[in-house]
N, C-alpha and C positions, 0 to 999 in steps of 0.2 A: 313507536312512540307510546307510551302510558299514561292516561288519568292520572289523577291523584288517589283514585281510589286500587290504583294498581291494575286496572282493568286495560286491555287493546284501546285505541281509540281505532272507529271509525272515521275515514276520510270521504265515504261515497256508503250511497244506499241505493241496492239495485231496486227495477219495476215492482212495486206490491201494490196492495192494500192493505188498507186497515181494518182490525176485526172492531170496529167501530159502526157509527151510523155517521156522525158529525168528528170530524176531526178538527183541532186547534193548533196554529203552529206559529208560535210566537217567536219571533228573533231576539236573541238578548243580546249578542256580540257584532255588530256587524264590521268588524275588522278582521277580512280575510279576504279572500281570492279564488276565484272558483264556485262552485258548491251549488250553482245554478239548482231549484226546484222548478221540474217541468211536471206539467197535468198533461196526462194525456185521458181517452174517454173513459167515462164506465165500465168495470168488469160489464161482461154481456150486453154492450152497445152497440157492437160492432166498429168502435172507434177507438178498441185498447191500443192502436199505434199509430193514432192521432194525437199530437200534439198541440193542446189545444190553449194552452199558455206555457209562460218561461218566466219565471221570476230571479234575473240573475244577481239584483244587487238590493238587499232587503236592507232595511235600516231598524235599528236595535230600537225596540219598542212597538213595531210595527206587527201585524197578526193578520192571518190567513186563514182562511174557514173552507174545507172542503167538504165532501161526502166522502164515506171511511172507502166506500168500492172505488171513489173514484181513483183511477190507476196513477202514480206517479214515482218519482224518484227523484234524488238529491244528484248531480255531479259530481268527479273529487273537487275535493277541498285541494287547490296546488298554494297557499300561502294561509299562514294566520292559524287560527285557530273558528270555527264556526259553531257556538251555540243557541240552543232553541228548547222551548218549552214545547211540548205537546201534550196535548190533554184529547182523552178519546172520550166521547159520549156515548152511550148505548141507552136503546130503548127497548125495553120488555113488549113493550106492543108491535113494534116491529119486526121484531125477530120470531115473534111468533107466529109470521105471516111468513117470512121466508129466511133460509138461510143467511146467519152474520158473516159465512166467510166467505161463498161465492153470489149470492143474491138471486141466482138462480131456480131454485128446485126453495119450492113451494114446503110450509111442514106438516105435510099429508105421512101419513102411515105405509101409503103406496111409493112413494117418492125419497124417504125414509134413506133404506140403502144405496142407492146411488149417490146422497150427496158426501162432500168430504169429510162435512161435521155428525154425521152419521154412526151407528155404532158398527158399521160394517168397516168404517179406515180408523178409527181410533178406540 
């Protein structure tokens, strides 16, 4: 299947996060089937395969607010069509404290190269 802008669509969004701090995720379509968003814990919780909500059937106009680490995923979409706004918020002050993409490793000089956003992997 294709967008209109010619592009794949996706049906499903595997475990991530966001390289955000505050995530937005607004429903606009709710006529479909499937497409479940499950939260599971924080990167670095000890609870990334905990499951810690499920939102199976969101209703179009309706909006979710998470934290960008907090770990989740979409299910396939098996009917319809499922659209959503999402809007990522990032703080300068925050990131200055620690890594935006693992939240992990601190941003010391010493700690530097080990993290992913580091100039040693990119």
């Amino acid at each position: 299947r294709s967008s209109c802008m010619g592009r794949p669509v996706r049906n499903a969004l595997v475990q991530h996060t966001d390289d955000s701090e505050v995530t937005l995720n607004v429903c606009l379509a709710s006529d479909f089937e499937g497409g479940a968003l499950k939260l599971y814990g924080p990167r670095g919780s000890g609870q990334e395969r905990t499951v810690l909500a499920e939102y199976t059937a969101p209703k179009a106009g309706y909006a979710l607010i998470h934290a960008g680490r907090q770990l989740h995923e979409v299910a396939r979409v098996t009917g319809g069509e499922r659209m959503g706004l999402i809007t990522w918020t990032r703080s300068s002050g925050a990131r200055a404290q620690a890594c935006p993409c693992c939240w992990m490793n601190n941003r010391d000089k010493f700690q530097a190269d080990s993290c992913i956003c580091g100039p040693r992997w990119n």
